[in-house]
Each structure stands twice: as structure tokens, then as C-alpha cells.
N, CA, C and O of each residue as an XYZ file, in Angstrom:
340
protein
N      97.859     74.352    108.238
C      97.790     75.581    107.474
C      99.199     75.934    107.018
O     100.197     75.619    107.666
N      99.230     76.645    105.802
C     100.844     76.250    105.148
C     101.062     77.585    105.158
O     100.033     78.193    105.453
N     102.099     78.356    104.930
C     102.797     79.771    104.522
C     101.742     80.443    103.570
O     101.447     81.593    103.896
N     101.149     79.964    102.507
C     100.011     80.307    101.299
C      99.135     80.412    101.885
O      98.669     81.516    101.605
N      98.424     79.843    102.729
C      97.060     79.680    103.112
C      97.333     81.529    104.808
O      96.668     82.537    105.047
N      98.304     81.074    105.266
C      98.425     82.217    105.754
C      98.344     83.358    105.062
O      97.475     84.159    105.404
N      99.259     83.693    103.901
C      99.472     84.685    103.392
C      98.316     85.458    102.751
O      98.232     86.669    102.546
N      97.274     84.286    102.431
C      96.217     84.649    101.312
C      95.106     85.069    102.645
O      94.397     86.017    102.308
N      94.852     84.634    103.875
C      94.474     84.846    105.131
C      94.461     86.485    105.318
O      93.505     87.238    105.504
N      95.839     86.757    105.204
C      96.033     87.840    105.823
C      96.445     89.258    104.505
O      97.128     90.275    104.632
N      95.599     88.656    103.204
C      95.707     89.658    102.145
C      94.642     90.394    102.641
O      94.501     91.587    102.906
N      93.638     89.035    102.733
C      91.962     89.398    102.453
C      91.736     89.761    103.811
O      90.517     89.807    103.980
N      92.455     90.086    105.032
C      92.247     90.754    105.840
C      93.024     92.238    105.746
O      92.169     93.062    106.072
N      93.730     92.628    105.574
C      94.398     94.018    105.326
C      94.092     94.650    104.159
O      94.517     95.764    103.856
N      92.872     93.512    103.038
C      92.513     94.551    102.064
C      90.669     95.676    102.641
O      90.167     96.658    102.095
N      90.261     94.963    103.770
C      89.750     95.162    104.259
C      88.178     95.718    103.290
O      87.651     96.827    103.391
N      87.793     94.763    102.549
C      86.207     94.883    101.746
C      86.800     95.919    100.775
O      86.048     96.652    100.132
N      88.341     96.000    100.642
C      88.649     96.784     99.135
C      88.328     98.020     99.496
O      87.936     98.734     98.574
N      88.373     98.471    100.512
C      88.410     99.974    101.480
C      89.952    100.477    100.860
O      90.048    101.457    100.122
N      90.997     99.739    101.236
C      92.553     99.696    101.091
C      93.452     98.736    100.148
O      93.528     97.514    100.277
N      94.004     99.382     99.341
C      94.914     97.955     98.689
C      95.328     97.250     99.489
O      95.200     97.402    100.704
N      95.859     96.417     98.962
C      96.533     95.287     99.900
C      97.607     95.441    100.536
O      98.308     96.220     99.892
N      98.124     95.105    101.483
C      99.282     95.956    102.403
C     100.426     96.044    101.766
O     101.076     97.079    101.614
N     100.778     94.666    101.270
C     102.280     94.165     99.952
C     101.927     95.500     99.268
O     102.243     96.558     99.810
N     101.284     95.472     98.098
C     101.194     96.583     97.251
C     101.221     97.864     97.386
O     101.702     98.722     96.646
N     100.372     97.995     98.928
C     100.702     99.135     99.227
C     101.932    100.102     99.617
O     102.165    101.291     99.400
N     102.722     98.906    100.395
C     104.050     99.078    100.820
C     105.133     99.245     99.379
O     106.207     99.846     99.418
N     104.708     98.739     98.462
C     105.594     99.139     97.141
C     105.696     99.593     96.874
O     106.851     99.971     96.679
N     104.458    100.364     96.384
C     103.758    101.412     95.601
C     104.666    102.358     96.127
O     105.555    102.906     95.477
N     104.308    102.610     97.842
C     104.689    103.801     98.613
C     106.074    104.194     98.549
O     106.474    105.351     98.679
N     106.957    102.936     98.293
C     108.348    103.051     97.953
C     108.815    103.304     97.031
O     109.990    103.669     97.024
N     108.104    103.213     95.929
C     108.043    103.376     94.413
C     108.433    104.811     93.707
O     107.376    105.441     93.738
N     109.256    105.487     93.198
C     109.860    106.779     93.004
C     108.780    106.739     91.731
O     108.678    107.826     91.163
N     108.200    105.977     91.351
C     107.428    106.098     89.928
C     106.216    106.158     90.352
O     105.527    106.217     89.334
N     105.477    106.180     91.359
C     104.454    105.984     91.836
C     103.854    107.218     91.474
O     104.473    108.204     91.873
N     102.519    107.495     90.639
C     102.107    108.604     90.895
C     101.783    109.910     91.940
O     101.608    109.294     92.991
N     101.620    111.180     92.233
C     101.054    111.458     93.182
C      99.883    111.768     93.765
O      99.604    112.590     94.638
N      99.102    110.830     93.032
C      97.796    110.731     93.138
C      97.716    109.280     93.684
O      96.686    109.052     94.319
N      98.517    108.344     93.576
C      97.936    107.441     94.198
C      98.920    107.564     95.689
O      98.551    107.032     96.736
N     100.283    108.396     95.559
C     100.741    108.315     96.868
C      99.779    109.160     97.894
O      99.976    108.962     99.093
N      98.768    110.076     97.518
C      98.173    111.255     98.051
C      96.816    110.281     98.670
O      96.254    110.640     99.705
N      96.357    108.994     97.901
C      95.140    107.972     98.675
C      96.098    107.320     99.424
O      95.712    107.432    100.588
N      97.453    106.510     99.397
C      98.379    105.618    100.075
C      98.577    106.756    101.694
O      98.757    106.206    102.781
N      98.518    108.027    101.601
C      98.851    108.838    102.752
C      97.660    107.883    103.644
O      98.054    107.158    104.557
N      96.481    107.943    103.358
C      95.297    107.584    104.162
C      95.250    106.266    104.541
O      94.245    105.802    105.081
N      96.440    105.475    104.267
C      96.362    103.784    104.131
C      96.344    103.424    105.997
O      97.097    104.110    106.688
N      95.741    102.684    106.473
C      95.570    102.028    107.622
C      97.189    101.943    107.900
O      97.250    102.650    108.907
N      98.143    101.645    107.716
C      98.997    101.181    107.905
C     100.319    102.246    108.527
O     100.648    103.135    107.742
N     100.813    102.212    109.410
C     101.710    103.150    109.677
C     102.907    103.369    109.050
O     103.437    104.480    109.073
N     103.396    102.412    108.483
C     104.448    101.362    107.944
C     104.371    102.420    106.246
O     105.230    102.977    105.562
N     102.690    102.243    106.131
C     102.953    102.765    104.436
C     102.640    104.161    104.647
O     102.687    104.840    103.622
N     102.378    104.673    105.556
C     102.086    106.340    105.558
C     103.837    106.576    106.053
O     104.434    107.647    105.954
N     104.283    105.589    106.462
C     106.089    106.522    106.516
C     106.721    106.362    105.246
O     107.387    107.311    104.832
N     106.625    105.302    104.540
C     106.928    105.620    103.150
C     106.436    106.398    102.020
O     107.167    106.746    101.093
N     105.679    106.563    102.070
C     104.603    107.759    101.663
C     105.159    109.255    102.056
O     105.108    110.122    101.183
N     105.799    109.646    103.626
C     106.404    110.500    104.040
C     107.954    110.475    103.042
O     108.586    111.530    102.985
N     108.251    109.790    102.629
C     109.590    109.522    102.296
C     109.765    109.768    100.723
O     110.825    110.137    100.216
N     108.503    109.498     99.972
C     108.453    109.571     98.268
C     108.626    110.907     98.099
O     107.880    111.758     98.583
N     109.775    111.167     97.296
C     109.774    112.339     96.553
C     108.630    113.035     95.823
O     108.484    114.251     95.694
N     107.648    111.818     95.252
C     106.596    112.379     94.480
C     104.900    112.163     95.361
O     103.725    111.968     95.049
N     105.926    112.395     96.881
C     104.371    112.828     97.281
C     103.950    113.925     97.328
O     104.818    114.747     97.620
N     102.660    114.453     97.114
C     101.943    116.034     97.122
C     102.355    116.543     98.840
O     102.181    116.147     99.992
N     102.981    117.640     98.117
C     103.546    118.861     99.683
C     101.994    118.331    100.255
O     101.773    117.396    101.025
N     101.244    119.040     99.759
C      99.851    119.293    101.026
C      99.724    118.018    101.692
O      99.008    118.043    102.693
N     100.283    116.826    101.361
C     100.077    115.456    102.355
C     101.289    115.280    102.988
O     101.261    114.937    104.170
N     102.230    115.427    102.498
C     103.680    115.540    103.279
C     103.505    116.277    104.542
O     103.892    115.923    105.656
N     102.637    117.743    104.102
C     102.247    118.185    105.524
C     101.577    118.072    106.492
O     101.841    118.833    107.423
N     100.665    117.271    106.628
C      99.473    116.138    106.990
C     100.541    114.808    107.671
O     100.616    114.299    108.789
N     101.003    114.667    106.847
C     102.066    113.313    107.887
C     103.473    113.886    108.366
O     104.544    113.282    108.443
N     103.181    115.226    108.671
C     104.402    115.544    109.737
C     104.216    115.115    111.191
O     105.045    114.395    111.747
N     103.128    115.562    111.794
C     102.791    114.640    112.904
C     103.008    113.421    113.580
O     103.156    113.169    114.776
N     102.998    112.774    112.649
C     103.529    111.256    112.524
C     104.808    110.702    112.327
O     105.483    110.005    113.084
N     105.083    111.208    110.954
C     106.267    110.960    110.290
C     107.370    112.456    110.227
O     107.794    112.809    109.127
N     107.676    113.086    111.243
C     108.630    114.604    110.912
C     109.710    114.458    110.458
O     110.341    115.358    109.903
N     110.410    112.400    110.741
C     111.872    112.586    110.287
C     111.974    112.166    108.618
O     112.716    112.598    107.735
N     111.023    111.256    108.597
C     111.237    110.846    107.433
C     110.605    111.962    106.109
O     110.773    111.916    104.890
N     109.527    113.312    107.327
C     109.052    113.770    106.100
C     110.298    114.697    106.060
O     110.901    114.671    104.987
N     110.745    115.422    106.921
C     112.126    116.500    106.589
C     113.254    115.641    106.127
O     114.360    116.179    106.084
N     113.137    114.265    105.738
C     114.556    113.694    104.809
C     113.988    113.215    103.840
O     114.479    112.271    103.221
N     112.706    113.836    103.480
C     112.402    113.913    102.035
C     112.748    114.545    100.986
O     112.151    115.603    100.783
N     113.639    114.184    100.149
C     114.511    114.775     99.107
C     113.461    115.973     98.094
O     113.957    116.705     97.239
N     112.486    115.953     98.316
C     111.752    116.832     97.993
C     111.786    118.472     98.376
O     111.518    119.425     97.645
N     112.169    118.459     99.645
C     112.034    119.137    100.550
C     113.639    119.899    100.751
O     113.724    121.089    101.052
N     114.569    119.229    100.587
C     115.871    119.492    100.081
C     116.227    121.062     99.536
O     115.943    121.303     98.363
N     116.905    122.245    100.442
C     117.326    122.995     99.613
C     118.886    122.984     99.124
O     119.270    123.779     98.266
């Protein structure tokens, strides 16, 4: 089994029946300053802990989910430049 055959393994497992994007994408997206906040506001809900802290971190995520992943994420959501006075 080669690096590809893994990788493609473990898309079609973390996309999970298309419940969730794919984890790569998701993790971009979430990093993404261009990312809408509509899709960072579905990325909050992503399986992944990894992409709900970047998600905590986007400037253009919606307050009402920023506040939802304080629990989780408090440092990265209070060094959200959003949040900045």
C-alpha cells in the first residue's frame, strides 16, 4: 500500500458519507481569512478538533459560534483578532 492509496483511504474515511468535508479542506478553509462566514459557522460543527480551533481563530467567524467554541478553544478564541479592542 503506497502514500496515495493511504491518503485516498483516509479521505473517504474523514469525509464520513459526505456528513463533513474532507479533513485537508476543511483544515484550509478554516484557516482561510477569505473563507466565508457561513461556511466557517458549518466548519465550527466539523468532527475535528484541529478544525474547530481554527475556526476559533478566523477573523470571519460569526461571534455567535466564536461563542460556542469558547469552551474548547478560549485561547485561540480571545486571540481572535476579531475580538481585539
Amino acid at each position: 500500500m503506497g502514500l496515495g492509496d493511504l491518503l485516498s483511504g483516509l479521505k473517504a474515511f474523514v469525509t464520513q458519507s459526505g456528513e463533513f468535508e474532507p479533513y485537508f479542506q476543511a483544515l484550509k478553509a478554516a484557516r482561510a481569512t477569505a473563507t466565508p462566514p457561513e461556511r466557517l459557522a458549518r466548519l465550527a460543527g466539523h468532527w475535528s478538533d484541529e478544525v474547530k480551533a481554527r475556526v476559533a481563530s478566523n477573523p470571519n467567524t460569526p461571534l455567535e459560534w466564536l461563542l460556542k467554541l469558547i469552551p474548547a478553544h478560549a485561547n485561540r478564541v480571545l486571540g481572535n483578532p476579531q475580538l481585539q479592542l
